[in-house]
N, C-alpha and C positions, 0 to 999 in steps of 0.2 A: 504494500500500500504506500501510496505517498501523498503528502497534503495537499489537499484541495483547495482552489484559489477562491477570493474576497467577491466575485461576480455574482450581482442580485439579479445575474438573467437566469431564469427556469432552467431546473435541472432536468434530464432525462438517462438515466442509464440504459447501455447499452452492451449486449454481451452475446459470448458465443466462442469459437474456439481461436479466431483473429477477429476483435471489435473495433482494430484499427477505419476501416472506410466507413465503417458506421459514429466512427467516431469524429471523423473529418467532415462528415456530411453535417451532421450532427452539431459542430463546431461552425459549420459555414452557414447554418438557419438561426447564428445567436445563442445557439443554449449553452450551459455547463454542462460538463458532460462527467458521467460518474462510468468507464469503461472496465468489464470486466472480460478477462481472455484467458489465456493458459502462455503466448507469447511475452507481455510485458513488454513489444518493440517499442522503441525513441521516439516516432510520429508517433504513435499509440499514446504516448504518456504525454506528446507535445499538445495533442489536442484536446487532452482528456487532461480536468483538475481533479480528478483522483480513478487510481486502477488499482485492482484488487486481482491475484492472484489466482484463477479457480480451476488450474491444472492437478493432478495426479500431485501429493507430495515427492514421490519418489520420480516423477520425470519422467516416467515410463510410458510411453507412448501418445500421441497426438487424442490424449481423452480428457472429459472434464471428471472433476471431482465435487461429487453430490454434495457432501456439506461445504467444503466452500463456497462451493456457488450459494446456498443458501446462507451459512453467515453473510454473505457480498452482502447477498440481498436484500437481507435484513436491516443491516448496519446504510446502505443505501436508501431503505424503503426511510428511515427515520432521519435523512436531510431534509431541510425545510426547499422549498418548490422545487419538491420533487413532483414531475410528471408524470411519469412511468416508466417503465420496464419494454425495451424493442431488442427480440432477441434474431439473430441471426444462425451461419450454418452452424451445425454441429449440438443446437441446442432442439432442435425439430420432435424431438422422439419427446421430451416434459412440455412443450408448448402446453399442450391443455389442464395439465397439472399446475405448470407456473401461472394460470392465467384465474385458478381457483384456489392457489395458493393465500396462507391468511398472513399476515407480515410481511410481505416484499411490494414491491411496487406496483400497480396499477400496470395491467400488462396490454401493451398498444399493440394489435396485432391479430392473429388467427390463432384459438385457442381451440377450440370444441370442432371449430370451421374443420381447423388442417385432418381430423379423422378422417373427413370425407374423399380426400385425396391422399394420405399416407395410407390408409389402408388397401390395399391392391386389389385386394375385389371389390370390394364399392368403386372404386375407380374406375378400373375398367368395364363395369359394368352401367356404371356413368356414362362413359365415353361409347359403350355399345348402342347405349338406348338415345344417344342423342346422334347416332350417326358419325361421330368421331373416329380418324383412321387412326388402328395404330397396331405394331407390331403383334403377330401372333401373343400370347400369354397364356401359360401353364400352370396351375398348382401342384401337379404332380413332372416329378422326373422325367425327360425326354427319351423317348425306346430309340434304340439304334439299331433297326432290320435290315438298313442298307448302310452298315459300318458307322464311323465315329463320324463320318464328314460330309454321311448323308444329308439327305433335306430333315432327318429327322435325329438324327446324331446329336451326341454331345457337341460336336463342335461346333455343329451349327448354331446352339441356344445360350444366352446369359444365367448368371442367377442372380440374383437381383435381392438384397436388403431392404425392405423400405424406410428401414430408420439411419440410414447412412446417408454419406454426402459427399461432395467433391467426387466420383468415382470410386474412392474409398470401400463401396457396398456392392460392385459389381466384378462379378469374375467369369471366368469359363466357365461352364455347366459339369464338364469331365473334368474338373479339378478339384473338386470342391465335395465336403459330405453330403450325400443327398438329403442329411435328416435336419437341416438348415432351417432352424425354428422361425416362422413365418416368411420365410424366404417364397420365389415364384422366378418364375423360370421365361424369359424372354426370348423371343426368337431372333437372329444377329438378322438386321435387317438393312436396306441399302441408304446413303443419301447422308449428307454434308451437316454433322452435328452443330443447332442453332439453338438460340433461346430468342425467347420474349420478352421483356419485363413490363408489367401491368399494374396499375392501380386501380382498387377496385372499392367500390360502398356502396350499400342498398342495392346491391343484387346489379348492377351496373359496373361497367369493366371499359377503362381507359387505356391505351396502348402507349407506352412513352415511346419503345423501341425496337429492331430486331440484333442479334450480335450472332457474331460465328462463332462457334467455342472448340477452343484446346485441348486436343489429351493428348498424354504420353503413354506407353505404354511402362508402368515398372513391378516387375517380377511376375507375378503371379494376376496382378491387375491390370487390365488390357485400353483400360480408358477413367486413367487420371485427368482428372482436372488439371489444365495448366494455363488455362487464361482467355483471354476473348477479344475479339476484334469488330467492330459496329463505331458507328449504324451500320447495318446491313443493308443493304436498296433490295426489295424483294418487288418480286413483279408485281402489279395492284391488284391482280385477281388472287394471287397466290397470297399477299398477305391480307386480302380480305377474307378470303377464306379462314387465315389463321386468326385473326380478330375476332370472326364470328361464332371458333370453336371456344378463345377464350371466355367472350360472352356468353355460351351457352353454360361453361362448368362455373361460369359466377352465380350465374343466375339458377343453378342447381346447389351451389352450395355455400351462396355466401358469404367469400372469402371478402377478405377485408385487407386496406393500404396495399402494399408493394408486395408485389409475389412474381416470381417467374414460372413460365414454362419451357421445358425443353423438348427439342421434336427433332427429327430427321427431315431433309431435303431435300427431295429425287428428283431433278427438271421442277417442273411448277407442283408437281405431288408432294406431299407432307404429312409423317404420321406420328402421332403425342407416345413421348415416353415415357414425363412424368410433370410432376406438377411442385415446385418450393412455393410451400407457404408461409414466404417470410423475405424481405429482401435481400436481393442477390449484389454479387459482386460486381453485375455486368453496371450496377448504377452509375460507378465510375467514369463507365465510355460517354454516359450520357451526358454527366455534370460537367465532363472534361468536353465536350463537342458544344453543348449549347447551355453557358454559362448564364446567360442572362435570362433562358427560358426559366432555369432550375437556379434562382440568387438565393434562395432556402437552402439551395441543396433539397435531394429527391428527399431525404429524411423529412422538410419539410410537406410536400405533397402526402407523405405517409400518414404524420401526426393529422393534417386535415384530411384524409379519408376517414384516419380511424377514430379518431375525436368529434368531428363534427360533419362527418358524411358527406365530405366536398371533395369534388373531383376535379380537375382541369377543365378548359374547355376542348371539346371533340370535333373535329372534321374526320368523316371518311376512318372513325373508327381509331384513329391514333389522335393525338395531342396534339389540338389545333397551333398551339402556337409554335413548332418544330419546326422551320423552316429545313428547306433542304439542305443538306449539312455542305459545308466546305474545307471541311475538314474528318479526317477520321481517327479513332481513337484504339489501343492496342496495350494490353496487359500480359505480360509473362511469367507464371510461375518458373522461378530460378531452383533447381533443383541441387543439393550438395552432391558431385559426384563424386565423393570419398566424406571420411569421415573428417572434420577438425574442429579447434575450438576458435571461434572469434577475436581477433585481436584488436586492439584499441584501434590502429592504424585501420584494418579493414571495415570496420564499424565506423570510424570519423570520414571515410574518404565516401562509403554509400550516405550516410546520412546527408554530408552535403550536396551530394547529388541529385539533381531535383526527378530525375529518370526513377530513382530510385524509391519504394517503401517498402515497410514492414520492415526496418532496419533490425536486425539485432542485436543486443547492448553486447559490450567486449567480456570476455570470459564465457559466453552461453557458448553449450556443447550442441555441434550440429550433425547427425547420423548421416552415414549416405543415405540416399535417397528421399532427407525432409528437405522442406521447403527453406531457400535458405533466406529472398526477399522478393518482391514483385518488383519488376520491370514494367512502366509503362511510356508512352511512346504517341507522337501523333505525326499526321503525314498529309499529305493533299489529296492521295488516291489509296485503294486497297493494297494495289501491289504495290508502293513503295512503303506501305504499313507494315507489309510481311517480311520485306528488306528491313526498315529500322528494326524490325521485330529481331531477327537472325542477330544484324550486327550488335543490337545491344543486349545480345544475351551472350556471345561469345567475352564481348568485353567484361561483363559481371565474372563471365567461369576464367579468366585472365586475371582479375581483382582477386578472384580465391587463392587462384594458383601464386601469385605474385606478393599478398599480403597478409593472409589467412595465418603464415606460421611466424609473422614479422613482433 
């Protein structure tokens, strides 16, 4: 923890396994920000007047730890204007518990909502009865009559977590135990992994934007999250279409503020894989493309969904005031490809770099294959986005190799 500063602007805490962009957004609509993560990175604690620790004591692995998070939120819930509680990834599986919870903060966001789309048969049977495409989906194990790599093999099918994130929840179907307690089973399907990000109130759904999203593959998981690339230009039938699928699962279930969906690509076809209800990381492309649409920051569009049932205004299904972008925007999850520990030198040279977040602090130990900071990036066109993209990730794994052990 560390002290919290003398500002009579409204508090809101914000948390989840990195609270850094929710805390920046958060930071840029005027509030004080009370940030809770398991990271503790430098922008984290720059825009946040107090962070609280709510990782694993022991360090062990990218998980939260139950009573922390709840002391946080306790010791949080009892600052004076305090607004509430906006939780992001990693916290999705207690949404509706935090949101009935008695001593922490007034919780802004999707609580009871998010069941109707975490849970994978209501979902897709959501999506069945309103017409919605999307990937085959199994409850039981996929047979293999025509070998591993048939149409109906393991290799051909996902399995899929619904209480995971970042890719973290998906693997190969023949890798994995079958008896995968509420697990379900996806078929690998064709088309250019994209999301949505939507605000939504009173059964109504506003489109801020479309993004291309990142994987990597590492070890045993086949599509890690690594970052996103938008606005997206989608063709106007193709994303009215996607528009009009988000509008139907709002107005089935109610979701509320900022949520993404993620879908496949194919030419103009497009089919729903899943649904975060809760805001995404893609806000960033947005806040960074069109800053004066978003001077709240999207965090502010959230608070007026979920506070006071106010939406933007709409043309044509997206956020009338979006003008065409002239710009585009690009995030890189930076991956450690070995293990080290942070040295002052490598942490003071990302920090001042404004390419650079999620810095973090000298002495934190970084495993191969965790996240080491985000790279983002903006350009005039897509392809010279996918260039800055390359060059400044080669340069960050060049800062590891060159100052990591300095």
């Amino acid at each position: 923890m560390m002290p919290h500063d003398s500002s009579r602007a409204p508090r809101v805490a914000v948390a989840g396994l990195s609270a850094r962009l929710l805390a920046q957004s958060a930071a840029r609509a005027g509030l004080s920000v009370v940030a809770l993560d398991i990271f503790g990175d430098r922008d984290t604690r720059e825009h946040a007047g107090l962070w609280f620790d709510i990782g694993k004591p022991d360090g062990n692995g990218l998980s939260i730890d139950r009573a922390r998070l709840y002391d946080a939120l306790e010791h949080a819930a009892r600052l004076p204007r305090m607004l509430g509680l906006i939780v992001t990834s990693g916290l999705e599986p207690l949404a509706n518990e935090l949101s009935r919870a008695p001593g922490v903060p007034r919780f802004i966001g999707n609580g009871a909502q998010a069941l109707a789309v975490r849970d994978p048969r209501r979902f897709f049977a959501l999506l069945d009865d309103a017409g919605i495409p999307h990937p085959d989906v199994r409850f039981a194990p996929p047979a293999a009559p025509d070998g591993p790599d048939g149409p109906d093999g393991p290799e051909s099918w996902l399995v899929k977590r619904p209480d995971g994130c970042g890719g973290t929840h998906v693997e190969w179907a023949g890798d994995v135990d079958r008896t995968v307690p509420r697990a379900y089973f996806q078929r690998l399907a064709q088309g250019r992994p994209m999301s949505a990000l939507f605000v939504a109130a009173h059964r109504e759904a506003v489109v801020i934007g479309f993004a291309e999203q990142l994987t990597v593959a590492a070890g045993r998981l086949p599509f890690v999250h690594a970052g996103s690339l938008g606005p997206a230009l989608l063709p106007a039938d193709t994303a009215a279409r996607v528009s009009a699928a988000i509008e139907a699962i709002v107005w089935k279930t109610d979701l509320t503020g900022l949520n993404s969906i993620d879908f496949l690509l194919d030419g103009d076809d497009f089919s729903v894989l899943e649904i975060n209800a809760r805001p995404s990381s893609t806000m960033a492309l947005y806040e960074t493309v069109w800053p004066d649409v978003w001077p709240r920051g999207l965090v502010g569009a959230h608070l007026d969904a979920c506070l006071h049932g106010a939406l933007p205004p709409v043309a044509h299904g997206c956020a009338a005031a979006t003008p065409p972008p002239s710009l585009f925007a690009g995030q890189r999850v930076v991956f450690a490809p070995e293990a080290f520990t942070v040295s002052r030198d490598f942490s003071d040279a990302c920090f001042a770099d404004p390419a650079c977040h999620d810095v973090p602090l000298p002495a934190a130990r970084i495993d191969a294959g965790m996240p080491v900071c985000t790279m983002t990036f903006t350009a005039p066109a897509f392809a010279a986005l996918r260039d800055a993209m390359e060059r400044e990730h080669a340069r960050l794994l060049q800062r590891i190799d060159t100052l990591s052990r300095s």
